[in-house]
C-alpha positions in Angstrom: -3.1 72.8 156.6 -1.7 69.8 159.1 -3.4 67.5 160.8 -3.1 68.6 164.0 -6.0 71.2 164.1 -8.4 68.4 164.5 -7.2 67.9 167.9 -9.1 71.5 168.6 -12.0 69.2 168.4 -13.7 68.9 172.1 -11.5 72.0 172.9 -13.3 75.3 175.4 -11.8 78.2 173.7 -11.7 81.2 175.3 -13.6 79.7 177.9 -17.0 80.0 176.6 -17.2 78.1 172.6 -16.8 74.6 172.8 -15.8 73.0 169.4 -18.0 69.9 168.5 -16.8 68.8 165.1 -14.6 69.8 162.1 -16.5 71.0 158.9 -13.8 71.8 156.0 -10.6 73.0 155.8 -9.3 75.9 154.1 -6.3 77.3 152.4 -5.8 79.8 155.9 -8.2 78.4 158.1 -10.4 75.8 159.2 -13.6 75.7 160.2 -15.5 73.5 163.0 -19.0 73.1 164.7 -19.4 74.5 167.7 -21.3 74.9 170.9 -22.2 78.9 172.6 -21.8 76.9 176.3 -23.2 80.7 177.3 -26.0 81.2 175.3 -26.8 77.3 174.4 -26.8 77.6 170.5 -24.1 76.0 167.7 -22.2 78.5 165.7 -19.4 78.0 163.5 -15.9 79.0 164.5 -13.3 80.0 161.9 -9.7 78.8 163.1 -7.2 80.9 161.7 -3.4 79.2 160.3 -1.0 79.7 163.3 1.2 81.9 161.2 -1.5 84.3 161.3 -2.1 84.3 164.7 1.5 84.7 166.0 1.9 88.0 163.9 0.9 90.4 166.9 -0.2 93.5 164.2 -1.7 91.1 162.3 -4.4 90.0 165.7 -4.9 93.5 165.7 -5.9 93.9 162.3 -8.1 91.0 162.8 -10.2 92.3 166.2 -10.7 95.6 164.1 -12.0 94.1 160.9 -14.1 91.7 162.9 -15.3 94.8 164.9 -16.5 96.4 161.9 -18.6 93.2 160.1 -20.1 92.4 163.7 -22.1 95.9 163.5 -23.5 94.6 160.3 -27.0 92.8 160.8 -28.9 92.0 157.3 -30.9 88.9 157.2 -28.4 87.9 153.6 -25.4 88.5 155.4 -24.2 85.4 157.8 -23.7 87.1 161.5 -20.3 87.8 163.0 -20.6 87.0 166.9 -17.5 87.0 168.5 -13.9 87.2 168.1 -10.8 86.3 170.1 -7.6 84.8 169.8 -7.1 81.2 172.4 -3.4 80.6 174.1 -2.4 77.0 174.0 0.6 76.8 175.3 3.3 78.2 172.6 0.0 77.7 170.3 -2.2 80.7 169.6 -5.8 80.4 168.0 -7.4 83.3 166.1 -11.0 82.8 165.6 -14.2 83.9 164.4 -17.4 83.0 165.9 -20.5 83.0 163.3 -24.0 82.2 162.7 -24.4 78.2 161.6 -26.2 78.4 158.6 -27.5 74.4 157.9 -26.9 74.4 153.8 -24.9 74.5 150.8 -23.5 77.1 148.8 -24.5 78.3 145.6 -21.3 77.0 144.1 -23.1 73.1 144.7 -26.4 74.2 143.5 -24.8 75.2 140.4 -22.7 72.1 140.1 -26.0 70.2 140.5 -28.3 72.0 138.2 -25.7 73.7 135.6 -27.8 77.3 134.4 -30.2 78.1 136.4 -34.1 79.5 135.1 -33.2 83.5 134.7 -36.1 84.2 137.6 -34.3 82.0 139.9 -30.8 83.3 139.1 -32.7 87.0 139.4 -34.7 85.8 143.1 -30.7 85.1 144.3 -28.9 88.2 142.8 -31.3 89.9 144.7 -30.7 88.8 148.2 -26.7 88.7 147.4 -27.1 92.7 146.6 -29.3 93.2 149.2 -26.8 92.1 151.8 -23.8 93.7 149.7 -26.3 97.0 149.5 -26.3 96.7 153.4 -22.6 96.5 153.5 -21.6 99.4 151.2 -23.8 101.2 153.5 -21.7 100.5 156.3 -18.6 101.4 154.6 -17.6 97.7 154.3 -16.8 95.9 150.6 -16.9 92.2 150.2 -13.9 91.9 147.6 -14.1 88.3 147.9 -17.9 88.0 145.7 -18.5 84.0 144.4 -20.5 81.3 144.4 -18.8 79.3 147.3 -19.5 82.8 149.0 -23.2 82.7 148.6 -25.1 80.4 151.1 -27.7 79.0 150.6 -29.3 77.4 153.9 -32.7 75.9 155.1 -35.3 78.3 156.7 -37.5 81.3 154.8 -36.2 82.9 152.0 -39.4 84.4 150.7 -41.6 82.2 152.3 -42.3 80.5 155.7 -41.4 76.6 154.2 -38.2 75.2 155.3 -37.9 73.2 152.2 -37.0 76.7 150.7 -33.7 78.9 151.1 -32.4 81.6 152.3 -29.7 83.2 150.4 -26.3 84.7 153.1 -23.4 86.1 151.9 -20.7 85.2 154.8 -16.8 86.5 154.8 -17.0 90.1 155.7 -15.2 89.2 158.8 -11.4 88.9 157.3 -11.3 92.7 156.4 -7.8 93.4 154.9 -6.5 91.4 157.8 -4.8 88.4 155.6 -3.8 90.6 153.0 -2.0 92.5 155.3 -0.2 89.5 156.6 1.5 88.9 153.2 1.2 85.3 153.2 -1.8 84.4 150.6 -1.2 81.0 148.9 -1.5 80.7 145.0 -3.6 77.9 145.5 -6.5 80.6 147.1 -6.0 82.8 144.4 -6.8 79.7 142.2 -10.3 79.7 143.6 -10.9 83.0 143.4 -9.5 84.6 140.6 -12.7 84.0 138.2 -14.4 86.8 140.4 -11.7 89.2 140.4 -12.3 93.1 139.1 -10.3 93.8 136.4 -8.6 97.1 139.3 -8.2 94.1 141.9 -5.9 92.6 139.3 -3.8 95.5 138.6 -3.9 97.6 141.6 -5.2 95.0 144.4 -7.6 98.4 145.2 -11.5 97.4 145.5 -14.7 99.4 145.7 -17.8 99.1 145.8 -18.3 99.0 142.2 -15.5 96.2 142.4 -18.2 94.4 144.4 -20.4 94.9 141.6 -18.3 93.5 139.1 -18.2 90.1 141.2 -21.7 90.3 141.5 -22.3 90.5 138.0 -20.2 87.5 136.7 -21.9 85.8 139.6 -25.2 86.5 137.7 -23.3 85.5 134.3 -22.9 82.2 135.6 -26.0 81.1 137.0 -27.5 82.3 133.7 -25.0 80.4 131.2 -24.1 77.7 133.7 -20.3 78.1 133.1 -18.1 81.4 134.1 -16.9 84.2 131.7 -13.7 83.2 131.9 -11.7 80.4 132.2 -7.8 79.3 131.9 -5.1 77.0 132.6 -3.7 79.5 134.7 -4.8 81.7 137.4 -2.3 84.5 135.0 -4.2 83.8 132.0 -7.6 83.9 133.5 -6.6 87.1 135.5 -5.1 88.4 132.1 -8.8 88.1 130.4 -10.6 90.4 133.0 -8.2 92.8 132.6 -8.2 93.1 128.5 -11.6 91.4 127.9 -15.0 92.3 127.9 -17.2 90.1 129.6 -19.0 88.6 127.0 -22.7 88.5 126.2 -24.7 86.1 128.3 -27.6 85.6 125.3 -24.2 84.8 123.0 -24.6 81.5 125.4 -28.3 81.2 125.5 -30.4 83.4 123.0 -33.9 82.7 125.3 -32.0 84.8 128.3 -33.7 88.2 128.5 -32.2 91.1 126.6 -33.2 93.4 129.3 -31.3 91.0 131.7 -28.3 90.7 129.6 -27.6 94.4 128.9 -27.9 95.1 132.7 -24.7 91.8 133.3 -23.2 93.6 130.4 -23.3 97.0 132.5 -22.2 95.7 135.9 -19.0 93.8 134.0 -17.9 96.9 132.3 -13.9 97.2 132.7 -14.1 100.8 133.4 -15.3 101.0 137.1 -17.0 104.2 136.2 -19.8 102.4 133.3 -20.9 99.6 136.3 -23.7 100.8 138.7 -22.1 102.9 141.8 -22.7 100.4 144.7 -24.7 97.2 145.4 -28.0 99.7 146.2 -28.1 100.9 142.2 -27.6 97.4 140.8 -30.5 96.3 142.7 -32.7 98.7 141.7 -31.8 98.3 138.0 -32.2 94.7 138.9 -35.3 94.5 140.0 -36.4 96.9 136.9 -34.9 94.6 134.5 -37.2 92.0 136.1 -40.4 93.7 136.4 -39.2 94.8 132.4 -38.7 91.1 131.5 -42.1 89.6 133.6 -39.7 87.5 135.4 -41.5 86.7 139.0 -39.9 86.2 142.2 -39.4 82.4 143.1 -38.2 81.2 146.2 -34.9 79.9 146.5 -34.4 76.0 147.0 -32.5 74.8 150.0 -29.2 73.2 149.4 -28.5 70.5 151.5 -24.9 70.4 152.9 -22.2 68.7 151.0 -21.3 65.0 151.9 -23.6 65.8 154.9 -21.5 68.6 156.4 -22.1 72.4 156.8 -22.3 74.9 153.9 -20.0 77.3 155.8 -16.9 74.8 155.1 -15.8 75.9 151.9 -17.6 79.6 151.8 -15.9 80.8 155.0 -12.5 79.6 153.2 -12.3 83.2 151.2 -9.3 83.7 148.8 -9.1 87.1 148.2 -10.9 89.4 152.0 -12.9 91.7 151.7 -11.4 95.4 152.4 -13.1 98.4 154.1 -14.0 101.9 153.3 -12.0 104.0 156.0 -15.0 105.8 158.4 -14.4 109.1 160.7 -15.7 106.6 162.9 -13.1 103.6 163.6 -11.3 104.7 166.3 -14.7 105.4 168.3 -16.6 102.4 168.2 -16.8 99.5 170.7 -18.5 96.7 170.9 -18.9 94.5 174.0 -19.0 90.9 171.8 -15.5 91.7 170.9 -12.3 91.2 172.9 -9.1 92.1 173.3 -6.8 90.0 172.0 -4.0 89.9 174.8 -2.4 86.9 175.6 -3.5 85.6 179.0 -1.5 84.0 181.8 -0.3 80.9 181.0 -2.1 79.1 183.1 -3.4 74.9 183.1 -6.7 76.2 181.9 -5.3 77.6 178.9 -3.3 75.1 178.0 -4.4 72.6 174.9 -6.6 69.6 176.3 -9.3 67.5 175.3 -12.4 67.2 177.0 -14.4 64.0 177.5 -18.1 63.8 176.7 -19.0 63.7 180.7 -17.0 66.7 181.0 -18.4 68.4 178.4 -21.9 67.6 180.1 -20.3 68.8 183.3 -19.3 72.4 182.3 -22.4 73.3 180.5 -24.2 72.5 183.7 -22.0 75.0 185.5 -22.5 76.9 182.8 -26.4 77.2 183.1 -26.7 77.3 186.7 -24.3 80.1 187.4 -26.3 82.2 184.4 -29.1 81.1 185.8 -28.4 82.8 189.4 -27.5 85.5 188.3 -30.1 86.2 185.4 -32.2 87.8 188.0 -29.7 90.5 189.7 -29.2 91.8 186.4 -31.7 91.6 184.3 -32.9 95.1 185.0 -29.5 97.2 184.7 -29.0 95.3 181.2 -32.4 95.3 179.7 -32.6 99.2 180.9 -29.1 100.1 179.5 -28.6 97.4 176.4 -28.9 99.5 173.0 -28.9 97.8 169.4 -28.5 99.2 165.9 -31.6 99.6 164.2 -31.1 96.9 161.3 -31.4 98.0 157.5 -34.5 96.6 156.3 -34.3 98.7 152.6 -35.7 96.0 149.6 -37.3 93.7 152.3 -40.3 92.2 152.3 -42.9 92.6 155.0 -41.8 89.1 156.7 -38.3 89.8 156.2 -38.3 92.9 157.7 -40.1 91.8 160.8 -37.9 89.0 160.6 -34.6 91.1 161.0 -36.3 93.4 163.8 -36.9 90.4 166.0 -33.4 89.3 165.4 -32.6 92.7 166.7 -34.9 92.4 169.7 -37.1 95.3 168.3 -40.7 95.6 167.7 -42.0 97.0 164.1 -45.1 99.3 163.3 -45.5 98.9 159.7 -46.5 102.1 157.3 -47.8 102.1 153.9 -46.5 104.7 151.4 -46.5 105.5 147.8 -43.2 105.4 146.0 -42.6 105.9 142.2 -39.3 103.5 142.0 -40.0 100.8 144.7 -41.9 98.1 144.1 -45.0 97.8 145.9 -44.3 95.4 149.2 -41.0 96.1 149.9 -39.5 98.2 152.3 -38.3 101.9 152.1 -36.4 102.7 155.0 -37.0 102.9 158.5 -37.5 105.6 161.8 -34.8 105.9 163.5 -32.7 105.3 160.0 -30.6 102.2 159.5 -27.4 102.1 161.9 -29.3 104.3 165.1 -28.2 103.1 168.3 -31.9 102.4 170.0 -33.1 100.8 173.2 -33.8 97.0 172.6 -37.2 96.7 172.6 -38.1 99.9 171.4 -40.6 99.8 168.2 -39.4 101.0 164.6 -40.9 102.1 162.4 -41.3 100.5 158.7 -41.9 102.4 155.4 -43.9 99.9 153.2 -44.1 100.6 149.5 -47.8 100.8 148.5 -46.0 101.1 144.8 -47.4 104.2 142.9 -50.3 106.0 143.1 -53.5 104.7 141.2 -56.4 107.4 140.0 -59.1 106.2 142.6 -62.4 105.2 141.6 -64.8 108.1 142.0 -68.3 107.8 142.0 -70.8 109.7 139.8 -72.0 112.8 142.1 -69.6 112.5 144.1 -69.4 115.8 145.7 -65.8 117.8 145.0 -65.0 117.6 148.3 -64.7 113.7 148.9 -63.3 113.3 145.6 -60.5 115.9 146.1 -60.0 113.8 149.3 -59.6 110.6 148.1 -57.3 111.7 145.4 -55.1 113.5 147.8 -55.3 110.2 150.2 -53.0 108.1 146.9 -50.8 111.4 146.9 -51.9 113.1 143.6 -53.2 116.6 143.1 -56.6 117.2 142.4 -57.1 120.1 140.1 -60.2 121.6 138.0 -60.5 123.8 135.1 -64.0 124.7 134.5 -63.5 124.6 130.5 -64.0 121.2 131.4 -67.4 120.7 133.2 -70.3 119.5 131.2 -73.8 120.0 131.6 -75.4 116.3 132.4 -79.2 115.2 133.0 -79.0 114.0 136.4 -75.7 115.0 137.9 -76.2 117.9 140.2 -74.6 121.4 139.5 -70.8 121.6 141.1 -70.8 117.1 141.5 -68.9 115.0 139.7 -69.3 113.4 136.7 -65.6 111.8 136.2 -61.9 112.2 136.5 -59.3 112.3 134.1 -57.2 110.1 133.8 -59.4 107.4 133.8 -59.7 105.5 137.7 -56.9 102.7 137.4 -54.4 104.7 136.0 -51.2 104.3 137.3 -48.9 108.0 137.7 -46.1 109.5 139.5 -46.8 110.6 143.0 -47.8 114.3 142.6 -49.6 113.7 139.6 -52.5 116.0 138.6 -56.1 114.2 138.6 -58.6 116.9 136.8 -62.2 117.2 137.9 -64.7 117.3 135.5 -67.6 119.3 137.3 -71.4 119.2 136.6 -72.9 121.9 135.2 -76.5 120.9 136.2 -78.9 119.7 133.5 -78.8 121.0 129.9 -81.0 123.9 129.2 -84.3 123.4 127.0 -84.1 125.3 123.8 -87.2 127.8 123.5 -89.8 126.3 121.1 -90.7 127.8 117.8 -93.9 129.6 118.4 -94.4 131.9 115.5 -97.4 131.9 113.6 -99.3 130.9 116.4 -102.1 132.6 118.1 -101.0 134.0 121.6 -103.2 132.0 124.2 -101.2 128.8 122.5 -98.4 130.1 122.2 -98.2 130.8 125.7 -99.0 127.3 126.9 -96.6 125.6 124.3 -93.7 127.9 126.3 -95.4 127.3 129.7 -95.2 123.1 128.9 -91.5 123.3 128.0 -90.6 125.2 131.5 -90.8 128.6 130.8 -92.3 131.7 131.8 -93.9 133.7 128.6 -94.3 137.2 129.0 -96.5 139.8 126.9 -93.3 141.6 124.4 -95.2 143.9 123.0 -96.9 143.9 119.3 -95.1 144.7 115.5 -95.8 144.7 112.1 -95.5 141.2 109.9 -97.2 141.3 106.2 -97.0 138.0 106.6 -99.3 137.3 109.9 -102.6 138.8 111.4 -102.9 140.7 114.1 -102.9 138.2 117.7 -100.3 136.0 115.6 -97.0 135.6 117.1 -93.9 137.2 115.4 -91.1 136.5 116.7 -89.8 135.2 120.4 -87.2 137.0 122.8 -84.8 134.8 123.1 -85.1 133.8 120.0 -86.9 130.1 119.3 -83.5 127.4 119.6 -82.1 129.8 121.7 -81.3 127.8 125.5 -81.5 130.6 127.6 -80.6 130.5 131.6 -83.4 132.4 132.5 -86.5 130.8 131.4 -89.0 134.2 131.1 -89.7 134.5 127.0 -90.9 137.7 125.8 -94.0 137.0 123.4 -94.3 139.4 120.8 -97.4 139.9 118.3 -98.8 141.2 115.0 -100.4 144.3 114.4 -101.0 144.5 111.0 -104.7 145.1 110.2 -106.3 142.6 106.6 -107.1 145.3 104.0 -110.7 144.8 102.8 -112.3 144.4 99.5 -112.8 147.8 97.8 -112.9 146.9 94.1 -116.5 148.1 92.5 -117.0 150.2 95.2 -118.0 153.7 95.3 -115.4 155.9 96.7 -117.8 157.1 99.8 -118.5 153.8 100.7 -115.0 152.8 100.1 -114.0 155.4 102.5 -116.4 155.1 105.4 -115.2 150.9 105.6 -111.3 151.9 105.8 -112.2 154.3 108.6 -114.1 151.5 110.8 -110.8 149.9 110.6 -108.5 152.9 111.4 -107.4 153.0 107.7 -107.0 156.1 105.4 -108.6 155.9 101.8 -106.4 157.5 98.8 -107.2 158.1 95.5 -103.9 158.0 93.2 -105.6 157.6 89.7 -109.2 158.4 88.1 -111.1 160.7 85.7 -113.5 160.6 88.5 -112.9 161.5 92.1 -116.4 162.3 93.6 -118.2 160.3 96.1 -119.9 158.3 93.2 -116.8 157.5 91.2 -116.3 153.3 91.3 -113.2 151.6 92.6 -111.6 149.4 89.6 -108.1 148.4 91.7 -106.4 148.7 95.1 -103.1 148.6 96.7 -102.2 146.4 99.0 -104.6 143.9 97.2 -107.9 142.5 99.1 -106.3 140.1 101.8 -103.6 142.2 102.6 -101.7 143.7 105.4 -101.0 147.1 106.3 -100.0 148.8 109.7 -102.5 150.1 111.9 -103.2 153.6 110.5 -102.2 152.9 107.1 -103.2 153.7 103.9 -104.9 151.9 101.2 -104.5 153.5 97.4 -107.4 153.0 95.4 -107.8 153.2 91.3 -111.4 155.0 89.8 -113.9 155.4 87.5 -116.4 158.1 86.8 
């Protein structure tokens, strides 16, 4: 770097950024405060070395690369606005113009707090692969993944206080451009080669799951406060990744979550094929090792700039550049905040200069009061023709989301849905999808998780209907099996009595939910009623709710005639149909006969519809006495029967 790049400072490049104040120097560039004199806000400009910038291929490189990362828009990925090389004279400036994020990196809130609590290290991995997940998306990888990458500046990270962070990776904007130009320095790689993917060090090739790798030792160190690997030399250090497994982060600190540790373990496999595919699958095993472990979600502190200057000093310095995935779609896409990068005529207004502060003043009058006028005349052929991508809002919260639309200069309808993987308040995707050229303004719509479905809450007698409803309302399927219904005292025939699983459970979207039915109130068993005469035994069935019938008479030895027998259905039976046939004895009480004379004997049976017979005597007349009897006096014998007598002469 030499000294003279300050002298850019209070220089108008390309006409429009005017550059306020140097905030770090790199390795192959430097990086200055600056002023949008068109659209009145500071950005940061990268300055690209001169060598870089007089390599004609190389400017070419640069405006396509910087094409590409200016398409991507993620809240944790710092915003490429404009690009343009500036003729000096025999001096050419390649530069970057960016969003000014007011921070630090996470490379100086490590060296302040050494390890950081696993939630917190968790709370930043996740925005870091959010924006990486929005990246790999595009086609884009990083390639350059490390802590000095990682800002972390003032404003909502997941809240609205300012005294909290929000976590940007920035350097997707050098895309294969440097490495191209063949002149990286050793002292770069120096930074940079703690980070490296064991393929980046053999074959300089990079993927997503290279990414990945990055992103994992990143999450190494924040856990154990140091990184995996460390050397004298940039050789040995690379020489580690390459033949050495990244070890164990509970080896450092035992407390460290298993969970957590096998998933850094997985993403630092050597073998690109063991890590997680892209950014998108680390996250989501991220986030399930957290919800696993009971780690919560913690906002992210604000780091304040070091020595006072801007975070995007030594993070916009990369060592190795990120590369990108080749897309059917390079040689089509445009973009109207991109330039070409031509020399112009070498005229006085291109030529290097300084500008003094009343000039300064002067310009961005101009500036104003010439957009100003003609604001008006245009406003309606750009309003009706601008289009922006719809931004990718996947993983985001609610605020985040809406957030990132505004930034786009669209309007959001939020939707709640049930999703088995995705944890309740966080985005699912959007309609149009991610990347869809819309009109500004036009409202998107948001898929909000509403996590998995939970078995509802239905009330007792609830009629099928409603609760079929409100099952199929959290996405599960009602279903009933009539095995299952049970009879129930005050529960109404076909209502509900409950649902199984119990309400609460937590299942998979599509999930059955059985019904258990009512089968109305349990039927009354029919009362014993035997022995008893008729007239009571008809009430006693009468007071229990059913209907006695007459069922006709039989023979018992054991009960009188008008006595009941025996019920239809039987007594215990619970009959549906409450009508109970009654049915009766018949049997007839045999009388008396002993010392009787046979007439007599005789003429008694007959008042009673009995037959006399004489089965043993030396004397059968009339006259002849009755010593014995069968059945005995007292007992029972069908109507019509016979009674068998004993005599005497």
């Amino acid at each position: 770097m030499t000294g003279r790049d300050a002298t850019l400072v209070g220089a108008l490049l390309d006409h429009r950024y005017l550059v306020t104040g140097l905030l770090a120097r790199g390795g192959m560039s430097t990086v200055y405060r600056g002023m949008d004199t068109r659209l009145q806000r500071p950005v940061a400009i990268k300055v690209m070395h001169q060598q870089y910038a007089a390599d004609r291929s190389w400017a070419q490189r640069f405006q396509r690369e910087a094409l590409a990362t200016a398409r991507l828009q993620h809240p944790n990925v710092v915003g490429v606005y404009d690009q343009g090389v500036d003729y000096r004279g025999d001096q050419a400036h390649a530069f970057l113009v960016m969003e000014l994020v007011d921070g630090g990196t996470l490379r100086d809130l490590l060296d302040e707090r050494g390890a950081l609590p696993p939630a917190l290290a968790v709370s930043i991995t996740e925005q870091v692969l959010a924006g990486l997940a929005a990246a790999h998306r595009a086609g884009l990888v990083h390639r350059d993944v490390k802590p000095e990458n990682v800002l972390l500046g003032h404003g909502a990270g997941h809240t609205e206080d300012p005294g909290q962070g929000s976590v940007k990776v920035v350097d997707f904007g050098l895309v294969r451009a440097i490495a191209g130009a063949g002149t990286t320095s050793s002292s770069v790689i120096l930074g940079t080669v703690a980070y490296l993917s064991p393929e980046q060090v053999e074959t300089g090739e990079a993927s997503e799951r290279s990414d990945v790798y990055s992103t994992g030792l990143l999450l190494y160190e924040m856990l154990t406060g140091k990184p995996a690997f460390s050397g004298d030399t940039a050789l040995s250090v690379a020489y580690q990744h390459v033949n050495t497994d990244v070890p164990s982060p509970r080896a450092m600190n035992p407390e460290i979550p298993a969970v957590l540790d096998e998933l850094v373990v997985r993403a630092t496999r050597r073998d690109p094929r063991l890590r997680p595919k892209d950014a998108a699958e680390f996250l989501t095993e991220l986030r399930r090792a957290r919800a696993e472990a009971g780690l919560p979600v913690v906002p992210v502190p604000a780091v304040p700039p070091p020595n006072g200057g801007d975070p995007s000093a030594d993070a916009t310095v990369p060592a190795m550049n990120p590369v990108r995935v080749p897309s059917p779609k390079d040689t089509l896409l445009q973009s109207s905040v991109l330039r070409d990068a031509r020399p112009p005529a070498d005229t006085a207004s291109s030529r290097p200069r300084r500008i003094a502060p009343l000039r300064v003043a002067w310009w961005s009058a101009v500036a104003l009061l010439v957009a100003g006028l003609v604001a008006v005349g245009v406003w309606v052929f750009v309003q009706a023709g601008s289009t922006v991508q719809v931004p990718d809002l996947a993983g985001m919260t609610r605020d985040r989301a809406t957030q990132a639309l505004q930034t786009a200069e669209l309007q959001a309808k939020f939707v709640e849905q049930r999703h088995n993987t995705i944890a309740a308040g966080l985005v699912i995707e959007t309609r149009p999808a991610a990347g869809t050229e819309v009109q500004a303004g036009d409202t998107v719509t948001v898929l909000i998780s509403a996590g998995k479905p939970v078995v509802p809450d239905i009330a007792e007698g609830a009629s099928r209907e409603e609760a079929e409803q409100a099952i199929k309302a959290v996405q599960l399927k009602p279903v009933h099996d009539e095995a299952t219904d049970e009879f129930h005292p005050s529960v109404p025939e076909g209502a509900v009595i409950r649902v199984q699983p119990k309400p609460g459970t937590t299942l998979d979207i599509g999930d059955e939910v059985t019904l258990v039915l009512s089968k109305g109130p349990p039927p009354t068993p029919v009362p014993d009623v035997t022995g008893l005469p008729k007239e009571e035994a008809f009430q006693k069935l009468k007071d229990a709710g059913f209907h006695p019938v007459d069922g006709g008479t039989e023979f018992s030895a054991d009960l009188d005639a008008g006595m009941v027998v025996r019920t239809e259905p039987a007594a215990g039976a619970t009959p549906t149909d409450t009508t109970v046939k009654v049915v009766v004895s018949n049997a007839v009480p045999v009388p008396n006969l002993v010392a009787k004379p046979v007439k007599e004997a005789r003429q008694l049976l007959g008042q009673l519809g009995l037959k006399l017979e004489v089965v043993q005597g030396r004397g059968k007349g009339r006259l002849s006495l009755i010593y014995a009897q069968e059945p005995r006096p007292g007992g029972r014998v069908e109507p019509g029967g016979t009674v068998r007598v004993k005599t005497i002469p």
